[in-house]
C-alpha positions as CSV (number, residue, x, y, z in Angstrom):
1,X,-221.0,48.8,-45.0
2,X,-218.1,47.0,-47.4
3,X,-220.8,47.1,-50.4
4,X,-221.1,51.1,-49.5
5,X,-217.4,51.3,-49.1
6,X,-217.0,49.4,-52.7
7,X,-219.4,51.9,-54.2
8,X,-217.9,55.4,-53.0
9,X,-214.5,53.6,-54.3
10,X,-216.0,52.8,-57.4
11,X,-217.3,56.7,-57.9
12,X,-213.6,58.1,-56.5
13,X,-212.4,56.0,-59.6
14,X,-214.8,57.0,-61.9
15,X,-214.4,60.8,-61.0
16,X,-210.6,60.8,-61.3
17,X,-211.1,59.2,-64.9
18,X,-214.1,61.3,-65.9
19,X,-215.4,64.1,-63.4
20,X,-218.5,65.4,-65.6
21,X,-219.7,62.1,-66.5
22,X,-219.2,61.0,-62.9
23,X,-221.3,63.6,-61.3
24,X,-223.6,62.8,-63.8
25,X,-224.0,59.3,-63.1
26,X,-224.3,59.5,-59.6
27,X,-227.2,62.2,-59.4
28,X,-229.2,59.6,-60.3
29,X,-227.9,56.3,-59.3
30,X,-227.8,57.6,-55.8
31,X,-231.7,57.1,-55.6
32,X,-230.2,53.5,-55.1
33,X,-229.2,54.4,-51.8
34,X,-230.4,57.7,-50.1
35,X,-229.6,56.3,-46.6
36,X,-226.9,54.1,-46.5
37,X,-224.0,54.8,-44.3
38,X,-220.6,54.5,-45.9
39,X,-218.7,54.7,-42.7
40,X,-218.9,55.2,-38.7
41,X,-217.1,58.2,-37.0
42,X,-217.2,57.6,-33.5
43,X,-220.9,57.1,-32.7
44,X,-221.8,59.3,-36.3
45,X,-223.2,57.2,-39.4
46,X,-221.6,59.1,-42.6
47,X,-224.3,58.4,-45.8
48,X,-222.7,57.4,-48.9
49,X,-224.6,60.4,-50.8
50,X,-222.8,62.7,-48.1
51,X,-219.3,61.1,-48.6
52,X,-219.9,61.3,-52.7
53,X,-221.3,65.3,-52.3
54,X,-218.0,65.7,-50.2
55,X,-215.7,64.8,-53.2
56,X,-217.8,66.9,-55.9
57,X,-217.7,70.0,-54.0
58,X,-214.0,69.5,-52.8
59,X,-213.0,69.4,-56.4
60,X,-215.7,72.5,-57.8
61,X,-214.8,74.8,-55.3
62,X,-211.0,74.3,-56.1
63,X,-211.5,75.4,-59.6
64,X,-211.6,79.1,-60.2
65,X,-214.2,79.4,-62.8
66,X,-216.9,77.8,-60.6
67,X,-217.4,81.6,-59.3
68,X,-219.2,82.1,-62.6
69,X,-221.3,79.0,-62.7
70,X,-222.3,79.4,-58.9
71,X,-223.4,83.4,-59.5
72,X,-225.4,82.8,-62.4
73,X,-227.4,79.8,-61.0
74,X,-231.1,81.6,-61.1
75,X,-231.4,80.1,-57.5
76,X,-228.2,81.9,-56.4
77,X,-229.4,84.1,-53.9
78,X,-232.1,82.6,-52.2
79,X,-229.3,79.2,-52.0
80,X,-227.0,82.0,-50.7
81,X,-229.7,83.6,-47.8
82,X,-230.7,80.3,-46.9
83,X,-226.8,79.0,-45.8
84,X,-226.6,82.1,-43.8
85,X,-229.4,81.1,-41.8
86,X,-228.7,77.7,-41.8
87,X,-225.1,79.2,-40.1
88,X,-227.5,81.5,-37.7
89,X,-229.6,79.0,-36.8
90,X,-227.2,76.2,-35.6
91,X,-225.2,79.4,-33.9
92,X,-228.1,80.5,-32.2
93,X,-230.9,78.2,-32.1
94,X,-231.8,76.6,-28.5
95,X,-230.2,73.1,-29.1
96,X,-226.9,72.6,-29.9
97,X,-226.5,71.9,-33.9
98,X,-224.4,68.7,-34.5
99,X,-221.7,69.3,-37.1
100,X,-222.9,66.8,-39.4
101,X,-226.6,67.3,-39.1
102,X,-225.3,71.1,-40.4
103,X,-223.0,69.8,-43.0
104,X,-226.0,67.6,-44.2
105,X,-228.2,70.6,-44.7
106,X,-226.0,72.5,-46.3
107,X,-224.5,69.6,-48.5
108,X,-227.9,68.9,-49.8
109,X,-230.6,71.5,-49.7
110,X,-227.5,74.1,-51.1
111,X,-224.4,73.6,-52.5
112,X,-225.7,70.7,-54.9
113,X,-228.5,72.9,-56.4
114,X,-225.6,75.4,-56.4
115,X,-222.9,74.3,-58.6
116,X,-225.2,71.4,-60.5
117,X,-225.1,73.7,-63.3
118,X,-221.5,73.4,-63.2
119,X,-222.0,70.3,-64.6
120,X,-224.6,70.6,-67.0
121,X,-223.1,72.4,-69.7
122,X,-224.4,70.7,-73.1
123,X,-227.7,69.2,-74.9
124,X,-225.6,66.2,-74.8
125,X,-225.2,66.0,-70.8
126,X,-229.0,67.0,-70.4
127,X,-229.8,64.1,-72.8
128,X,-227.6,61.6,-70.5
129,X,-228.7,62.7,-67.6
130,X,-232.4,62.4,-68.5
131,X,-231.9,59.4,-70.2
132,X,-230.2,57.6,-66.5
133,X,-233.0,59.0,-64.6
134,X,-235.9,57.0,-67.0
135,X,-233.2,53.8,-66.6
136,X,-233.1,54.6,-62.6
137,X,-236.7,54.7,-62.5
138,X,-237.4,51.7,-64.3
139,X,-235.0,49.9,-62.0
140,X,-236.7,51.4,-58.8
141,X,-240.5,50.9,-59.8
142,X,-239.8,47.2,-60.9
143,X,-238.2,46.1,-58.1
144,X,-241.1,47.7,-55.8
145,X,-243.1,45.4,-57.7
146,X,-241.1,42.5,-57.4
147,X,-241.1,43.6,-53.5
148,X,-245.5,43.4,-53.6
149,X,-245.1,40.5,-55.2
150,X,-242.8,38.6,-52.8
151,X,-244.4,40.6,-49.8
152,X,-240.9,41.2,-48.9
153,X,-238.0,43.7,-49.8
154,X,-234.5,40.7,-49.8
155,X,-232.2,43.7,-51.0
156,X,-233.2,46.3,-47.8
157,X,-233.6,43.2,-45.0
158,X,-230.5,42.1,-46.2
159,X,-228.2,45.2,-46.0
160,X,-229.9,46.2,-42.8
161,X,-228.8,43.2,-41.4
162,X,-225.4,44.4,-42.0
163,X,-225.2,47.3,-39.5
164,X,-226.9,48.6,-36.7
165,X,-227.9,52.0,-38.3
166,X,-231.8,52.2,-38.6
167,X,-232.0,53.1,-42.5
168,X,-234.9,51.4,-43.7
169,X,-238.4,51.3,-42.3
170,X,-240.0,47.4,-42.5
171,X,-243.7,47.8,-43.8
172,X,-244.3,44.5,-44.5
173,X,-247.0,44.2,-42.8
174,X,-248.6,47.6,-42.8
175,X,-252.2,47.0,-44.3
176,X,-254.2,50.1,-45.3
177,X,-257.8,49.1,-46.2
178,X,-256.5,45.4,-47.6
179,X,-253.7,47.1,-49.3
180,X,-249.6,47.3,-48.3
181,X,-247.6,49.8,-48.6
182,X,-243.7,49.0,-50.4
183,X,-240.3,51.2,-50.0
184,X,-238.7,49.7,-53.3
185,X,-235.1,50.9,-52.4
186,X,-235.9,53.8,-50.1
187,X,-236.2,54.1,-46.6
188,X,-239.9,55.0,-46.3
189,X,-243.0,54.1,-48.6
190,X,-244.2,57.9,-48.6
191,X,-240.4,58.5,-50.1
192,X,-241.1,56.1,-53.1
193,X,-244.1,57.8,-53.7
194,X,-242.9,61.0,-54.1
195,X,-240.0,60.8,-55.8
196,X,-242.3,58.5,-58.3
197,X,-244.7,62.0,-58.7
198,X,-242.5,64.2,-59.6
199,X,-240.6,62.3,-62.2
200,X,-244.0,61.5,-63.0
201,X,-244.8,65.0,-63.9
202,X,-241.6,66.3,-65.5
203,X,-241.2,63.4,-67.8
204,X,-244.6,64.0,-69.1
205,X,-243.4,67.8,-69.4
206,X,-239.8,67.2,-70.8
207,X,-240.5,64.5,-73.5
208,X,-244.0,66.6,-74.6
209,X,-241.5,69.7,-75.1
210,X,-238.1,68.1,-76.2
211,X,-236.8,68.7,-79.7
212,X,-234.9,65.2,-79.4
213,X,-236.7,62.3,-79.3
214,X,-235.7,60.8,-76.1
215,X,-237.7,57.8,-75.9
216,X,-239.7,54.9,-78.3
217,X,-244.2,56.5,-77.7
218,X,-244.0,53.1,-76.6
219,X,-241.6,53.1,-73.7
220,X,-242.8,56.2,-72.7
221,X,-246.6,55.0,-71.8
222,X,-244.3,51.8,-69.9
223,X,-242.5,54.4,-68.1
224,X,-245.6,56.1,-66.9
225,X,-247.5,52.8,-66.0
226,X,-244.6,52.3,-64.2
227,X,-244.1,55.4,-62.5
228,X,-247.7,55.0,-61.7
229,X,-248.1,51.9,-60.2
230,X,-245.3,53.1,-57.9
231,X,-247.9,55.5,-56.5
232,X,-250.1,52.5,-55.9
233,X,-247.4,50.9,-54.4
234,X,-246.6,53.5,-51.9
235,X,-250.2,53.7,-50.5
236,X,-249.2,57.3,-49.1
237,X,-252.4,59.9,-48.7
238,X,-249.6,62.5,-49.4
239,X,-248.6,60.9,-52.5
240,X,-251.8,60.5,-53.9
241,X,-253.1,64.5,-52.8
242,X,-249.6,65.6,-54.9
243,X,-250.5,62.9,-57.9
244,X,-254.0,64.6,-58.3
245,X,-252.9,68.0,-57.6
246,X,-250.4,67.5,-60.4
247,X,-253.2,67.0,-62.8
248,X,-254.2,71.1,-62.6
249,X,-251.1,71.8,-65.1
250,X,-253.2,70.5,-67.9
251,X,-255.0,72.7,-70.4
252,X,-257.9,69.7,-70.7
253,X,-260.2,71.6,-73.2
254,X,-257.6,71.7,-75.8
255,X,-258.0,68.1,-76.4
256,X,-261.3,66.6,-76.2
257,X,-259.9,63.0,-77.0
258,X,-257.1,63.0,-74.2
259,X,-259.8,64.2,-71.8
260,X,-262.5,61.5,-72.6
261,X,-259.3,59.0,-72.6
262,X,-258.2,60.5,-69.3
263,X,-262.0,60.5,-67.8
264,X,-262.6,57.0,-68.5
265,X,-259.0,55.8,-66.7
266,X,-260.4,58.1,-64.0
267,X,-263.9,56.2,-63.9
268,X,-262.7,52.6,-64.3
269,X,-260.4,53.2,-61.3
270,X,-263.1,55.4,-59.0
271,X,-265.3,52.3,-60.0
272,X,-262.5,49.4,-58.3
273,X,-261.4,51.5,-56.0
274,X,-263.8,53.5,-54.5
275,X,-264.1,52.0,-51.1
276,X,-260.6,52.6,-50.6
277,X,-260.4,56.2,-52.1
278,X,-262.9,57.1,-49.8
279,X,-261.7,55.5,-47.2
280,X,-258.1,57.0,-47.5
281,X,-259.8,60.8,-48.3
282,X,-261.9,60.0,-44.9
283,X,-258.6,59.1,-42.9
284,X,-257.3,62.5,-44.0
285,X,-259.8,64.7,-42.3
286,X,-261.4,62.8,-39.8
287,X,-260.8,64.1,-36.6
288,X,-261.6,61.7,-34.3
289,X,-258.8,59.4,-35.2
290,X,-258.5,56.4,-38.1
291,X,-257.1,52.8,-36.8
292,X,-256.9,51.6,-40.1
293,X,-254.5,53.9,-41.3
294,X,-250.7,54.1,-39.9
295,X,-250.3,57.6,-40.2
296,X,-251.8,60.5,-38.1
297,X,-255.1,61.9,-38.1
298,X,-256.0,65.6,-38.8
299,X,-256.2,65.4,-34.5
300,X,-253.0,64.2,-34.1
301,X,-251.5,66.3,-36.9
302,X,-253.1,69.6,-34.7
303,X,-252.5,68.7,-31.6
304,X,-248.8,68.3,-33.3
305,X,-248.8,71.7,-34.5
306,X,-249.8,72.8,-31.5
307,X,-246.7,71.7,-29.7
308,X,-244.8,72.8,-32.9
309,X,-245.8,76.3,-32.3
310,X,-245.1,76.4,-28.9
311,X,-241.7,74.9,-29.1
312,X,-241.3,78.0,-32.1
313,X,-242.0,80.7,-29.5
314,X,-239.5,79.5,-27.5
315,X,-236.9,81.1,-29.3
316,X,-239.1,82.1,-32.3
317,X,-236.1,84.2,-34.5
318,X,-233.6,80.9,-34.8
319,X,-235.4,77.8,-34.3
320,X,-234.5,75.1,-32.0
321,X,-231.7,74.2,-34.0
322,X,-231.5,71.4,-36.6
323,X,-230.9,68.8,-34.7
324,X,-234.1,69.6,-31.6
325,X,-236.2,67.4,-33.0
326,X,-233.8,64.2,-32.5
327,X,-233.3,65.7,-29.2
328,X,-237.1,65.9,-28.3
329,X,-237.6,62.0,-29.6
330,X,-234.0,60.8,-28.0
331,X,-233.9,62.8,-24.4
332,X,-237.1,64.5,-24.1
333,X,-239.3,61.5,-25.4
334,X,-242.2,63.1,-26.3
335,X,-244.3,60.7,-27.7
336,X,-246.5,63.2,-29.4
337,X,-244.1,64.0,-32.0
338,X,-243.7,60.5,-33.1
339,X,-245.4,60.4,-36.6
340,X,-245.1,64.4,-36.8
341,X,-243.9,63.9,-40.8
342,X,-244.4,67.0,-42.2
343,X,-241.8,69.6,-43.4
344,X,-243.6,72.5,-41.6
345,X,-243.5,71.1,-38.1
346,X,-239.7,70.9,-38.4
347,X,-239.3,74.2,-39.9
348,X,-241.3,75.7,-36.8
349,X,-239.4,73.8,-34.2
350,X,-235.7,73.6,-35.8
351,X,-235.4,76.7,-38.0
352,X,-237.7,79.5,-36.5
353,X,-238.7,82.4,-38.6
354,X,-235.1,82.2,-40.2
355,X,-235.2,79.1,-41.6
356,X,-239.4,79.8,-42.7
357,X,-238.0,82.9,-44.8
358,X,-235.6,81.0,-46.3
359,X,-238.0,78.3,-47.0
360,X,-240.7,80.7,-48.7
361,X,-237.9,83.2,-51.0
362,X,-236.4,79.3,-51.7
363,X,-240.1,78.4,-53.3
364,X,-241.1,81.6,-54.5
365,X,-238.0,81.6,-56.8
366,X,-238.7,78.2,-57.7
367,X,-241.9,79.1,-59.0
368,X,-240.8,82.1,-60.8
369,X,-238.0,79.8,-62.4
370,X,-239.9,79.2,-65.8
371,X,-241.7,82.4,-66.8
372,X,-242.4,80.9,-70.1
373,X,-244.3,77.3,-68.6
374,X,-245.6,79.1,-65.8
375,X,-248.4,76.7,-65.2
376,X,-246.0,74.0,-65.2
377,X,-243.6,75.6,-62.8
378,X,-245.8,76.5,-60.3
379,X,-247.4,73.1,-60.1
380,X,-244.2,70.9,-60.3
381,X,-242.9,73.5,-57.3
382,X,-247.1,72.5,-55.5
383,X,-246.9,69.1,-56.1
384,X,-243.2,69.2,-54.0
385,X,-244.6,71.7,-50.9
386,X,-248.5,69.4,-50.8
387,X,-246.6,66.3,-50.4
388,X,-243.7,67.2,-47.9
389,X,-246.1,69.7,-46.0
390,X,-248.5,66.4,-45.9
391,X,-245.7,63.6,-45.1
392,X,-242.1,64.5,-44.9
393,X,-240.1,62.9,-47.6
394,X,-237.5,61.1,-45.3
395,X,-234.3,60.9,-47.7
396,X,-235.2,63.5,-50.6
397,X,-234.6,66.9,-50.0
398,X,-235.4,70.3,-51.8
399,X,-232.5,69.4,-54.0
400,X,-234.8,66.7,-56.0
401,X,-237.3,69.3,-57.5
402,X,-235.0,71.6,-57.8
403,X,-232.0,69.2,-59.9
404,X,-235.5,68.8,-62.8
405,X,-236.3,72.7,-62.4
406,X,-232.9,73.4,-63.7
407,X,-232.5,70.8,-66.0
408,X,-235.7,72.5,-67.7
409,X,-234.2,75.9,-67.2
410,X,-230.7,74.7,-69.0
411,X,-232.5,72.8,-71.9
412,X,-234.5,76.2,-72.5
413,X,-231.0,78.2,-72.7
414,X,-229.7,75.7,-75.0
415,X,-232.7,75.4,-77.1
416,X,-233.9,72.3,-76.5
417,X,-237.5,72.7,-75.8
418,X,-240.1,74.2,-77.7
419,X,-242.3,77.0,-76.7
């Protein structure tokens, strides 16, 4: 935990110097590490990102003008709903809320959406910003690659050997149909994935509406090869379903020549793939089980939602409380749940209808965020809710899709992207 330590010094320095630039630094860097601990409180792991957050929103809330930033964030309300029944929920919910797991929530699926704005006040810090995520990226899909091509990650194995806190999940030798499946620098291959999708999807969106030329026609089709291959990497059926789904924002009849281009990439890999596609697509919906295949089947994933929705009528209003799913793996040990990854399983057990409210007025403004690239809001905000319904994204939160929504929603105020 020194290197953690190091790095939240490093960004305490940094932020005293220059508290703008810092925050914008971070936001992405901290892809880098989504699950490292910084520190041990008693028998609590705090994560660096949690220890950063702390800072930010010690110093925003201890300005006076972040009132009007925080009000006129387009997300205000629903932000503001959803940390009263966060509050509810751990008050009232059937197992007792730890303070952190509560803090964690709040820090991240809230108040950074919240006062990120706060931040982003010029073309010039949307540039930057955009600009660091495309370097972050670059950094991230490389070194998965480096990691398939080494059959081993030497930066994760190493750091984990450095503490006893579980925050990276070995899949070395996790073979789907004769391929792997690599974390780069995250704690779960399905996390890679999807954090690769939807930058996927909002660069293509950004630089294909951004008056400034951002990047060389030349580094963009790298960054997108890159940001592809990352998919491959991954190998996660929930990565893939988001990938194609993504693909409905496209008016294809416009342009004949993108749409024979993008058909023939389509056909060349259907035609070297295709036992695996298959293969993958028949793992998702075959009942009876798939041995090849990690995950859960669609059996195990109902017979999981069956035990999610009794455990929701147990106290139906408030939820089990956001920390009764540790509780059920920890003290209950119910085996079934193991490999339950999918976002609306916890909000069924841990944030009863509560928490589901919150969740759909949360989404619903999301997608209404954009009224003039409705077609692109709506399926940035799918390609999120397919692949976190499908797999949980251990280590991203709402906060991900949200931090490019806005940046979209700032550029248009500042008139930075064309109609």
């Amino acid at each position: 935990m020194i290197i953690t330590q190091f790095v939240f010094l490093f960004f305490i320095l940094f932020f005293i110097a220059n508290k703008k630039k810092a925050v914008l630094y971070i936001l992405p860097l901290s892809l880098f590490f989504t699950m490292l601990p910084v520190v041990k409180i008693g028998d609590t792991y705090i994560g660096l990102c949690d220890a950063i957050n702390f800072v930010i929103y010690g110093y925003v809330f201890s300005r006076k003008t972040v009132r009007k930033f925080i009000i006129c964030n387009p997300l205000f309300y629903p932000l503001l709903a959803n940390l009263i029944f966060l509050l509810l929920i751990a008050m009232y919910g059937t197992e007792r809320t730890s303070l952190y797991v509560l803090w964690r929530a709040i820090s991240n699926e809230i108040l950074l959406p919240l006062i990120f704005i706060y931040f982003l006040q010029t073309k010039n810090d949307i540039l930057l910003l955009v600009k660091l995520y495309l370097k972050v990226f670059w950094v991230l899909c490389i070194y998965g690659i480096i990691e398939f091509l080494l059959n081993y990650n030497v930066i994760l194995y190493w750091l984990q050997s450095q503490t006893d806190f579980s925050f990276w999940v070995d899949h070395t030798n996790d073979i789907r149909y004769g391929y792997g499946r690599y974390n780069s620098l995250f704690h779960f291959p399905i996390t890679f994935g999807d954090a690769c999708v939807v930058f996927f999807y909002f660069i293509i969106f950004f630089c294909g509406k951004c008056r400034e030329k951002i990047i060389e026609k030349k580094t963009y089709i790298y960054t997108l090869c890159l940001l592809f291959i990352g998919v491959l990497l991954a190998n996660s059926r929930a990565t893939f379903l988001a990938l194609i789904f993504g693909l409905l924002q496209f008016d294809y009849f416009r342009k004949p020549k993108i749409v024979l281009i993008g058909l023939l990439v389509l056909l060349i890999i259907a035609l070297s793939f295709s036992d695996y596609i298959l293969n993958v697509f028949y793992s998702i919906f075959d009942l009876s089980g798939n041995h090849y295949v990690g995950g859960s089947s669609m059996e195990m994933r109902l017979r999981q939602l069956d035990i999610s929705f009794f455990l929701f009528l147990q106290n139906p209003i408030f939820g089990g409380g956001l920390s009764m799913i540790y509780y059920l793996m920890t003290e209950v040990s119910l085996p079934e749940l193991a490999g339950a990854e999918s976002q609306l399983f916890y909000l069924l057990i841990e944030r009863g209808l509560l928490g589901i409210w919150g969740y759909l007025w949360l989404i619903i403004s999301m997608c209404k965020l954009l009224p003039s690239y409705r077609k692109f809001n709506i399926t940035f905000v799918g390609i999120w809710m397919l692949a976190s319904f499908v797999s949980l994204t251990v280590g991203l939160y709402i906060n991900f899709p949200i931090i490019f929504l806005l940046i979209i929603y700032k550029s248009q105020k500042l008139n930075l992207l064309t109609r």
